[in-house]
C-alpha positions as semicolon CSV with decimal commas, in nm:
position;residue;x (nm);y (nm);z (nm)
1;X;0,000;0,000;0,000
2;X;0,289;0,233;0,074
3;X;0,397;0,191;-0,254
4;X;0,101;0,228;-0,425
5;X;0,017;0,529;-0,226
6;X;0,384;0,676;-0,345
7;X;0,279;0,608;-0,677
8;X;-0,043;0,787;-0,715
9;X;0,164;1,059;-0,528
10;X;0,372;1,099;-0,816
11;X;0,099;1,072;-1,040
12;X;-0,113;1,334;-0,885
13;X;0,175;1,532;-0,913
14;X;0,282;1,472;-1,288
15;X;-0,064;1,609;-1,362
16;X;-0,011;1,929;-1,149
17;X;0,298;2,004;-1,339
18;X;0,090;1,930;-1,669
19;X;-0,154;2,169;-1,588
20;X;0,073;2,418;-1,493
21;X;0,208;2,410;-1,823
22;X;-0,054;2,404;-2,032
23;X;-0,224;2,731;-1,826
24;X;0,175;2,848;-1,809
25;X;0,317;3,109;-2,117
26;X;0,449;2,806;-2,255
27;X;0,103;2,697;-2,310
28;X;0,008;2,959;-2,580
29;X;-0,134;2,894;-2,918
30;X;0,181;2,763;-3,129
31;X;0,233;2,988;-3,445
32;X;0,109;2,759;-3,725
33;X;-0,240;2,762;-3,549
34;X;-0,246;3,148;-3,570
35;X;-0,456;3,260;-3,862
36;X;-0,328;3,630;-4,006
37;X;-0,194;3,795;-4,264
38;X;-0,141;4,138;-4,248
39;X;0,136;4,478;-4,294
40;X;0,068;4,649;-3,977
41;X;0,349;4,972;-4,098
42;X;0,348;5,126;-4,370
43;X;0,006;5,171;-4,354
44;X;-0,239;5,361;-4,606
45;X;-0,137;5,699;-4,694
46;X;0,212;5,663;-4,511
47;X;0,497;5,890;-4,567
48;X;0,840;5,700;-4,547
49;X;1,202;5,735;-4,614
50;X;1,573;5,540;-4,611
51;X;1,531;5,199;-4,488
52;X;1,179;5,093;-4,357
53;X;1,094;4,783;-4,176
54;X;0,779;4,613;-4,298
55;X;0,595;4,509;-3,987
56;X;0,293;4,282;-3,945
57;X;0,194;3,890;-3,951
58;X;0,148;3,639;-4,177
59;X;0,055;3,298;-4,008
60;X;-0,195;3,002;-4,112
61;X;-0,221;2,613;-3,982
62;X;-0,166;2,520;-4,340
63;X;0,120;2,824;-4,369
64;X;0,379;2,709;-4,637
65;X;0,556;3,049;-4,721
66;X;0,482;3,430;-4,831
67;X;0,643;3,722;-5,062
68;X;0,593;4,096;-5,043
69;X;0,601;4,319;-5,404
70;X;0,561;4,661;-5,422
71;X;0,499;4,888;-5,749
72;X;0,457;5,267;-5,820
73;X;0,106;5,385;-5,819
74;X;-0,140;5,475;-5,549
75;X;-0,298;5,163;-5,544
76;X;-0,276;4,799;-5,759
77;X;-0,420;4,816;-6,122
78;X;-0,401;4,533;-6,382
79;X;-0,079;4,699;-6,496
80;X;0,143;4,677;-6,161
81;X;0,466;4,692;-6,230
82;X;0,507;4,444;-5,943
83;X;0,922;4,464;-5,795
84;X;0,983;4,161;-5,567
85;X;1,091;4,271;-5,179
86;X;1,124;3,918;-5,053
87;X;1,049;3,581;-5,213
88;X;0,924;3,264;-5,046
89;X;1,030;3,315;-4,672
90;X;0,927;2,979;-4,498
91;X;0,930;3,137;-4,126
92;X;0,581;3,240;-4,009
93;X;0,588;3,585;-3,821
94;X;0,392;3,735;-3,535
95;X;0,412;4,073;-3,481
96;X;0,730;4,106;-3,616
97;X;0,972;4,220;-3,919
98;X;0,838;4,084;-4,245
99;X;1,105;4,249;-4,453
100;X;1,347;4,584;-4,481
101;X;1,250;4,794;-4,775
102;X;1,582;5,015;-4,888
103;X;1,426;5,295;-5,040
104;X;1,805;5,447;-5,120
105;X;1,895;5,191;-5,284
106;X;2,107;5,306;-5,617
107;X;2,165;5,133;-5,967
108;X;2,512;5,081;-6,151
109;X;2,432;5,420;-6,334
110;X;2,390;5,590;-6,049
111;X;2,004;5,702;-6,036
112;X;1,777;5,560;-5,751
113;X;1,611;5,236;-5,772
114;X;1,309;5,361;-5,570
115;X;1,292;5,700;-5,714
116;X;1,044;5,964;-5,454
117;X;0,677;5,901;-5,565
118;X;0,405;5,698;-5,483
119;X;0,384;5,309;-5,446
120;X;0,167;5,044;-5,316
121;X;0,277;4,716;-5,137
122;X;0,143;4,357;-5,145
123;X;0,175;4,104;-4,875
124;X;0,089;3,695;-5,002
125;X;0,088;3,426;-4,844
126;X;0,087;3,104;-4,945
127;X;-0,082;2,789;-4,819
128;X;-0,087;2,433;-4,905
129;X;-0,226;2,336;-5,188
130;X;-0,107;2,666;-5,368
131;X;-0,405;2,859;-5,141
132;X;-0,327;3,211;-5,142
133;X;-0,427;3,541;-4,949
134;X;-0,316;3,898;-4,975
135;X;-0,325;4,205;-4,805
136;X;-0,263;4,496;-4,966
137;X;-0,123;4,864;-4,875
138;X;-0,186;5,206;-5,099
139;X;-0,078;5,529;-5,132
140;X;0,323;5,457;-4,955
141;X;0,514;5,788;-5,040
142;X;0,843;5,775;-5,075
143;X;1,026;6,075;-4,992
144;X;1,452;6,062;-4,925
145;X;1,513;6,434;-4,948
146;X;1,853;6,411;-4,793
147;X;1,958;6,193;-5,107
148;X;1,921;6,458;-5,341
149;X;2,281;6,556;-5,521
150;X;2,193;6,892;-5,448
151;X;2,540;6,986;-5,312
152;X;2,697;6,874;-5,667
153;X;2,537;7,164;-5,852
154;X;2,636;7,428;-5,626
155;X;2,983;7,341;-5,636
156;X;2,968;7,350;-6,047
157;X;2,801;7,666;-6,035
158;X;3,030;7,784;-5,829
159;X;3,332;7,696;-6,065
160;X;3,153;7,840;-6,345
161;X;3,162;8,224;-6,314
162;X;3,565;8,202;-6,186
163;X;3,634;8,168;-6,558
164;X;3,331;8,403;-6,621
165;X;3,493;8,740;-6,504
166;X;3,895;8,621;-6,653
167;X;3,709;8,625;-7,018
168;X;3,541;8,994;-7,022
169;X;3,878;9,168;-6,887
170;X;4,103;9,126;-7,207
171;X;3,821;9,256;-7,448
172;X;3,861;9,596;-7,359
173;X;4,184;9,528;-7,382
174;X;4,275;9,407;-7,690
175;X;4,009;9,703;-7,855
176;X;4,215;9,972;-7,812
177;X;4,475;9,848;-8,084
178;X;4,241;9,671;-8,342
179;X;4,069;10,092;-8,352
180;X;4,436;10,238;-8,434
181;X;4,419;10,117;-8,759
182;X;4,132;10,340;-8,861
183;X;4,349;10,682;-8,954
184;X;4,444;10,489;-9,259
185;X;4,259;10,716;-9,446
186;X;4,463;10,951;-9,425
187;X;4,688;10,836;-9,649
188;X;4,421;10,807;-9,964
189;X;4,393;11,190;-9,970
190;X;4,785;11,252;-10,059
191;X;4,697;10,996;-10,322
192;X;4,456;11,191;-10,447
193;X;4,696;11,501;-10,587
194;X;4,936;11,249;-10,770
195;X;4,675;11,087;-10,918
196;X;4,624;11,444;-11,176
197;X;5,024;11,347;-11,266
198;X;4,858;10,996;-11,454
199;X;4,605;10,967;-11,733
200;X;4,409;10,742;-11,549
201;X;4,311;10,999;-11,213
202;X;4,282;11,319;-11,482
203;X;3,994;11,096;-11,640
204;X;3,824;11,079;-11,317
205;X;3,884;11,394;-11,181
206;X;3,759;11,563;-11,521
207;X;3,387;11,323;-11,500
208;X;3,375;11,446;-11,177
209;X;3,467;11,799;-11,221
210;X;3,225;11,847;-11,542
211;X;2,924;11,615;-11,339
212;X;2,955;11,900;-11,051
213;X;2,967;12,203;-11,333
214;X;2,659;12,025;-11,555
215;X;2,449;11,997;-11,205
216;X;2,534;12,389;-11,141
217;X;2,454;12,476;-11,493
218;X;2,128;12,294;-11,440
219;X;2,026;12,460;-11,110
220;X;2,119;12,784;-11,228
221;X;1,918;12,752;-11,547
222;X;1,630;12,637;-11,300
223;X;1,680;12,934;-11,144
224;X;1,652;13,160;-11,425
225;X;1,330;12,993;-11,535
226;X;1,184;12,982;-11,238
227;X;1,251;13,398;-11,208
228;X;1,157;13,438;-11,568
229;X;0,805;13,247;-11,477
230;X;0,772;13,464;-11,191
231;X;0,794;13,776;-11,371
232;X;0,536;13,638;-11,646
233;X;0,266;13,563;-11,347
234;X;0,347;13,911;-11,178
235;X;0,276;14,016;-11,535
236;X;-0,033;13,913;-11,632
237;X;-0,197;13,941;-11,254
238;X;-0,102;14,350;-11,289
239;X;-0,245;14,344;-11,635
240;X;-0,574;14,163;-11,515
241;X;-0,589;14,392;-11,213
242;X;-0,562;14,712;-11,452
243;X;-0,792;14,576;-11,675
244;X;-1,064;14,494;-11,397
245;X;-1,002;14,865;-11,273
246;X;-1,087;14,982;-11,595
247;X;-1,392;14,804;-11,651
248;X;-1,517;14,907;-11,309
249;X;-1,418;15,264;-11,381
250;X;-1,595;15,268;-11,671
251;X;-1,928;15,126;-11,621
252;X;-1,936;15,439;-11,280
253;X;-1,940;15,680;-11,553
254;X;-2,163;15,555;-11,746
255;X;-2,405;15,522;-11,438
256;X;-2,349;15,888;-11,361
């Protein structure tokens, strides 16, 4: 009996500890009997910036693994351009990270992969049997303002007028020398009297000479008829004047 009463002693006790752990924290819900799937941050209409943790949960009984796209636009269209963040992750989460999004990430030419803009995420997962769900997330802006090469520009435009004020300086300089060469003619009027010596400036000098003495000729001659027409008009206004005098004086007497 002693024995026996030992044993259900140690029983009793086994089951005590068994309940204890079953009530205990240990005693929780395992993860593949969770049922979730969900992006807790970003959420809709968030603002983000360098490297962003994607938190939520993705969990199911039948879980067998999940990926997370994202693509620019404010929210998924039949034209997605759908970018993988993470592909096939086996591990089941619970209020955890799901994935780090680099949003200054650069290509080999140097531009951003994740350019500022809008975007819109996608969270699947995948159960036996090829079973999916998805939760989606719209409207993510992306803004790294700190990544901007604005610094690079200021430094070029700051190189770029040093050069600027060297190139204006010598222009006045080099005018003064380039005008010197106007007083050449000078020179073509002491030309001019040895040219009478040849038979070739006489010839000009005479055309030029009897041009100036034909157009003074002319104007002189217009002149004279112009004077000559003058006197003919003062003419024949006196002699219609007299004549109008007389006739007036005439037809008074006749009156009287």
């Amino acid at each position: 009996m002693p024995m026996n009463g030992k044993k259900w002693a140690l029983a009793l006790g086994a089951v005590l500890l068994a309940l204890l752990v079953v009530r205990g924290p240990l005693g929780a819900a395992p993860l593949p009997q969770e049922n979730v799937v969900i992006i807790t941050f970003p959420t809709n209409g968030a603002t983000v910036s360098g490297v962003v943790q994607i938190l939520g949960s993705v969990a199911h009984p039948n879980f067998d693994r999940y990926s997370i796209y994202y693509a620019p636009g404010p929210a998924a269209t039949a034209t997605s351009q759908w970018q993988p963040l993470v592909l096939d992750v086996r591990q089941q989460v619970i209020n955890g990270v799901l994935a780090q999004w680099d949003t200054t990430a650069i290509a080999e030419d140097g531009s951003p992969l994740i350019p500022n803009g809008v975007y819109h995420m996608v969270l699947i997962r995948y159960r036996e049997g090829d079973v999916t769900d998805s939760f989606f997330v719209n409207n993510i802006t992306v803004q790294n303002e700190a990544v901007t090469p604005t610094p690079t520009p200021t430094e070029e435009a700051a190189e770029i007028p040093t050069p600027g004020p060297e190139t204006p300086t010598p222009v006045p300089v080099e005018m003064p020398p380039t005008a010197t060469p106007r007083p050449s003619p000078t020179p073509r009027p002491e030309v001019t009297p040895t040219a009478p010596t040849g038979g070739g400036g006489t010839s000009a000098l005479d055309g030029a000479q009897i041009l100036g003495a034909f157009m003074r000729g002319a104007r002189i001659t217009l002149l004279f008829f112009g004077i000559w027409g003058l006197y003919l008009l003062v003419k024949i206004l006196l002699r219609y004047y007299l004549r109008t005098r007389r006739g007036n004086f005439s037809l008074q007497r006749t009156r009287r």
